[in-house]
C-alpha positions as CSV (number, residue, x, y, z in Angstrom):
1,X,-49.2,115.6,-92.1
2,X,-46.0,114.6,-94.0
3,X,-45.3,110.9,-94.7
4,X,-41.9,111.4,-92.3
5,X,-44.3,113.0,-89.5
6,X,-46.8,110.3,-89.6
7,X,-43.8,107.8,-89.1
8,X,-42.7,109.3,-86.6
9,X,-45.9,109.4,-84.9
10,X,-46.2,105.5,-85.2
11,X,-42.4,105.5,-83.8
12,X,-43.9,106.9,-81.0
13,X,-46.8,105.0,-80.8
14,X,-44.7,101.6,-81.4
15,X,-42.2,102.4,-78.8
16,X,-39.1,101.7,-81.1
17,X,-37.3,102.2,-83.9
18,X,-36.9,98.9,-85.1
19,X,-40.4,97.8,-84.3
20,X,-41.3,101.0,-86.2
21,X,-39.4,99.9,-89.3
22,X,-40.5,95.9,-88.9
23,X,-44.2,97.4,-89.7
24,X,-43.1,99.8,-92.5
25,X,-40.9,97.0,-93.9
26,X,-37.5,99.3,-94.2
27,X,-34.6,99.0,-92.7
28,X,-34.2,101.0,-88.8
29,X,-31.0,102.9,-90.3
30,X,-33.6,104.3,-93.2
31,X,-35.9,105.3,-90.9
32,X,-33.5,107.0,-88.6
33,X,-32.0,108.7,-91.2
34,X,-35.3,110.0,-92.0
35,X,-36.0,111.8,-88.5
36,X,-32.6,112.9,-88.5
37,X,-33.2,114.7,-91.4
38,X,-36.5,116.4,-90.3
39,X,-34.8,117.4,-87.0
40,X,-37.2,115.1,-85.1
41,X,-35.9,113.7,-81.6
42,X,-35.2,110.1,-81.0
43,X,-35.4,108.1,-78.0
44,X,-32.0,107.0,-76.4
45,X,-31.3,103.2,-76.8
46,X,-33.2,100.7,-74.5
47,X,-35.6,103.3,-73.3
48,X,-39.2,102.0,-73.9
49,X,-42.2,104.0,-75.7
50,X,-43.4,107.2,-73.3
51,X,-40.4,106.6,-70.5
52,X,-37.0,108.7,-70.3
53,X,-33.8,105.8,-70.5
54,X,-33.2,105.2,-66.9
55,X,-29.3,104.6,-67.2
56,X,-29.5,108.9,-67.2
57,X,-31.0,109.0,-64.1
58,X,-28.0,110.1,-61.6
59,X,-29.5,107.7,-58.7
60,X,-29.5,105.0,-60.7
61,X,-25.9,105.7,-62.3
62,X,-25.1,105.8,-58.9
63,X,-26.8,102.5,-58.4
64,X,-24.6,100.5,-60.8
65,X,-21.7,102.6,-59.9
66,X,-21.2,102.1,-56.8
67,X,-22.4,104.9,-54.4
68,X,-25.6,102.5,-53.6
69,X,-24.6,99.1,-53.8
70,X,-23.6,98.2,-50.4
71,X,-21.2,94.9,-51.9
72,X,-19.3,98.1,-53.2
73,X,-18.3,99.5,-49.9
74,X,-14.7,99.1,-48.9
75,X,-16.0,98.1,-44.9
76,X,-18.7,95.6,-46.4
77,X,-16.3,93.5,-48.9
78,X,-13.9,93.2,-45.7
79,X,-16.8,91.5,-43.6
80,X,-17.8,89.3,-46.7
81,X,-13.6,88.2,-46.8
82,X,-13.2,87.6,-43.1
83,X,-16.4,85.7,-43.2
84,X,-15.1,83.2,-45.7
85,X,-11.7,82.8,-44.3
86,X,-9.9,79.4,-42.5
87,X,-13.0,77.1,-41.5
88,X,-16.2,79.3,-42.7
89,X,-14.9,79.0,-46.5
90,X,-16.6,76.5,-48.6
91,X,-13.3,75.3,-49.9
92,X,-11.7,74.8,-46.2
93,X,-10.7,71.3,-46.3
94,X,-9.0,71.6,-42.6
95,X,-5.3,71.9,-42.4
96,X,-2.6,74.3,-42.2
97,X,-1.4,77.7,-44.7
98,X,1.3,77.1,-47.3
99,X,3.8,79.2,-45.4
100,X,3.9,76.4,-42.2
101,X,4.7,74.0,-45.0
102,X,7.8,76.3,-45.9
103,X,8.8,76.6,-42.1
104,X,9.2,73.7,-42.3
105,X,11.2,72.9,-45.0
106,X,9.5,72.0,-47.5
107,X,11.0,73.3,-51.2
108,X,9.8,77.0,-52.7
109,X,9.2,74.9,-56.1
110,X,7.7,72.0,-57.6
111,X,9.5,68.8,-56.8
112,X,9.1,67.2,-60.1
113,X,8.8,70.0,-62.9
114,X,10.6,72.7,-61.1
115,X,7.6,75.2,-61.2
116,X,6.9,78.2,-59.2
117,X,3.4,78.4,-59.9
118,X,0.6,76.7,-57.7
119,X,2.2,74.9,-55.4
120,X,0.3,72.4,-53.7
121,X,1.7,70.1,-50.4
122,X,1.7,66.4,-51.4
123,X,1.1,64.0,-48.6
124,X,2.8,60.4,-49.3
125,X,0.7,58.4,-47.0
126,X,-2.4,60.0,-47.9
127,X,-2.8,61.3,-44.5
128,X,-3.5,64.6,-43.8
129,X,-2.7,64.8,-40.5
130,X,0.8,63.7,-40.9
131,X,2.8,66.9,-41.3
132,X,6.4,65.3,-40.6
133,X,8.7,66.7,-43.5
134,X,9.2,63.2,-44.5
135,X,6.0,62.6,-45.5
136,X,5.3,66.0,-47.8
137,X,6.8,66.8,-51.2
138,X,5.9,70.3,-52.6
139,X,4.0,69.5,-55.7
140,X,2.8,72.2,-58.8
141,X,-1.2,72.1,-59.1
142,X,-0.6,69.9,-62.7
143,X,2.0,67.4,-61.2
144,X,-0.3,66.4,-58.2
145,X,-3.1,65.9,-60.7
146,X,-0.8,64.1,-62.3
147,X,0.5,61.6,-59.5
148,X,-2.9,61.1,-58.2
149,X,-3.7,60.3,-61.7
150,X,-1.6,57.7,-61.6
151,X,-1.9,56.2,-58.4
152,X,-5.5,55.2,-59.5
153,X,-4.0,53.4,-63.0
């Protein structure tokens, strides 16, 4: 038995390249360089001593990919969204949709910055409740931080 076949014996034994080389005390890369060499097979990454890697099993590609996992499935993400819309969403707070807010009147932009982008609905007395036009100001996400930030001092 050759020095290279009786390493690759305890690669085998060891279950891993690097565990393999740890004991020998050289480097993985030298080691594998050696096996290549002598045309000896290696495991693939990840797979553990005396099992095949499991990634190349097709039902377990399928697994990750998609064709098993039932949170993949077009009809199962659309009960999991209509189950957390309106008043079953964690984040519901009660209230109306942005777009009432722009029936109403209420500007397409921020009312102190002139953003676009994350518009919130400012209520002036702090009531919820009260939707009358006078009492909202359309607010970007960083503005109403901003004003409630201030309110408190």
């Amino acid at each position: 038995m050759t020095i290279i076949e009786a390493r690759y014996e305890m690669y085998r034994t060891v279950g891993g390249l690097v565990r393999t080389a740890k004991i020998l005390g050289i480097s993985s890369a030298t080691l594998w360089k050696e096996f290549k060499a002598g045309g000896l097979p290696l495991k693939p990454r990840g797979a553990q001593a005396g099992e095949a890697n499991t990634m190349k099993r097709p039902e377990v590609q399928a697994k990750f990919l998609g064709d098993l996992n039932p949170s993949k499935r077009l009809d199962v993400r659309r009960k999991i969204h209509l189950a957390k819309l309106g008043a079953r969403n964690g984040t519901w707070k009660g209230g109306r949709s942005i777009g009432y807010y722009r029936r109403i009147g209420l500007k397409p932009e921020c009312e102190s910055c002139g953003s676009r982008r994350h518009l919130q609905v400012h209520h002036l007395d702090k009531n919820r409740a009260n939707n009358n036009s006078g009492n909202l100001k359309t607010l970007c996400a960083r503005c109403h931080v901003r004003h409630h930030r201030a309110e408190r001092g």
